[in-house]
C-alpha positions as CSV (number, residue, x, y, z in Angstrom):
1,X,-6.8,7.5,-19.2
2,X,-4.7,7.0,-16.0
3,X,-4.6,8.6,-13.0
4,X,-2.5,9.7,-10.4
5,X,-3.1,7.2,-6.9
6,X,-0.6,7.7,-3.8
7,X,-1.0,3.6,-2.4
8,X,0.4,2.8,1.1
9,X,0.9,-0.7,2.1
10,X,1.8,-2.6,5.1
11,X,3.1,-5.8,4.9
12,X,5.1,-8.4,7.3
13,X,8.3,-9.3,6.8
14,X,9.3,-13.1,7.3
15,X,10.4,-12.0,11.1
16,X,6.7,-10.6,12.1
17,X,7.6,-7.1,11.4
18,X,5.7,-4.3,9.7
19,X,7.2,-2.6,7.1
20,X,5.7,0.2,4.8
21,X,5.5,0.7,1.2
22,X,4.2,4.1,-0.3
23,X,4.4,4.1,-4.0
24,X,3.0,7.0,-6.3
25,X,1.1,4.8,-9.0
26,X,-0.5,5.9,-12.4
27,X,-3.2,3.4,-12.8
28,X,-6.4,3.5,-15.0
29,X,-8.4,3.0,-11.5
30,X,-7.6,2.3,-7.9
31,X,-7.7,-1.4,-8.2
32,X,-4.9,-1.3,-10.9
33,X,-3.2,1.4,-8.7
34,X,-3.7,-1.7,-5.8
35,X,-2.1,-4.4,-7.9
36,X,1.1,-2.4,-9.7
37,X,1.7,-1.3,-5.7
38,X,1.6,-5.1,-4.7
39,X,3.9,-6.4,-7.2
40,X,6.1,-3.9,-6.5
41,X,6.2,-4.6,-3.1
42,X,6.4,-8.1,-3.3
43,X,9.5,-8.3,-5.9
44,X,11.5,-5.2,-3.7
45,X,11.2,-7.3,-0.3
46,X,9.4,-10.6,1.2
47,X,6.5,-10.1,2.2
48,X,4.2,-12.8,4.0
49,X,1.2,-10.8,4.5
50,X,0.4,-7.5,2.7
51,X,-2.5,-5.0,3.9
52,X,-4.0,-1.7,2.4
53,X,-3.4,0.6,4.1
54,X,-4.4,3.8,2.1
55,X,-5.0,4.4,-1.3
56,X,-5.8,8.2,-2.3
57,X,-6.4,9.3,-5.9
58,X,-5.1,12.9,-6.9
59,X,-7.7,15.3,-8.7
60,X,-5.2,18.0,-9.3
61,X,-1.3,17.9,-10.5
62,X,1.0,16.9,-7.3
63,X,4.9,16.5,-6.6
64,X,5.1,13.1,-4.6
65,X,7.6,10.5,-5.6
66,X,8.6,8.9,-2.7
67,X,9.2,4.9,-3.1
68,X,9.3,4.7,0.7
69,X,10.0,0.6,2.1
70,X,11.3,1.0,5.9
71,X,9.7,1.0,9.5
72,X,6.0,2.7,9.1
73,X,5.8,6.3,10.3
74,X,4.8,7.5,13.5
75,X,1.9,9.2,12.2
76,X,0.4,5.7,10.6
77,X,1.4,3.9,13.4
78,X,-1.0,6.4,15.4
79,X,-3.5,5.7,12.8
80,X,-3.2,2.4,12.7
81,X,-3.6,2.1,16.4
82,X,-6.7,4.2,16.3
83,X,-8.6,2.0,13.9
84,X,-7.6,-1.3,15.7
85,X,-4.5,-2.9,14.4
86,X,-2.7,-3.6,11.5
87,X,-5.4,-7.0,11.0
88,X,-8.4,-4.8,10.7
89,X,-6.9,-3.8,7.1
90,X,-8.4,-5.5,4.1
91,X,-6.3,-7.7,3.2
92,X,-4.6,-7.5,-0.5
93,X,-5.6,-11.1,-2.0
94,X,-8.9,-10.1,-2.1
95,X,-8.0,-7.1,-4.5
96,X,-6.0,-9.8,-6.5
97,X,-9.1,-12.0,-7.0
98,X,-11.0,-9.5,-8.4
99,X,-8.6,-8.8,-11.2
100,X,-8.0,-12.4,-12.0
């Protein structure tokens, strides 16, 4: 049965900066949700180096259908600042390992 996941990725464009994807994904878990966010990052803009950012799965019905690709918020940049920069994220090959 799938489920409703809200993924945010970072990535960095070929000019060093960050851009953010938020995708919501119906996946059977949140590694699946993870991968179908990635490839649809990757084929909508080039990315050299793509991060997790947040992944949240929905336990009850939602309205959020955002495909969102630009400059990250304000509010993640905040975040991100707090928890030490956009390299402390884990980085998205490892999630593509797993499923290979």
């Amino acid at each position: 049965m799938v489920r409703p996941f809200k993924v945010v990725l970072l990535g960095k464009t070929e000019e060093g900066y960050i851009w953010q994807y938020s995708f919501l994904v119906f996946a059977r878990n949140k590694t699946e949700a993870v991968q179908l966010g990635v490839e649809t990052a990757m084929s909508r803009r080039k990315l050299s180096d793509i991060r997790i950012f947040k992944v949240r799965e929905y336990k009850k019905p939602t309205v959020w259908a955002e495909l969102h690709g630009a400059w990250p918020e304000d509010t993640v940049l905040d975040e991100l600042e707090e928890i030490g920069g956009y390299e402390t994220l884990p980085k998205v090959q490892n999630i593509i390992e797993e499923r290979v």
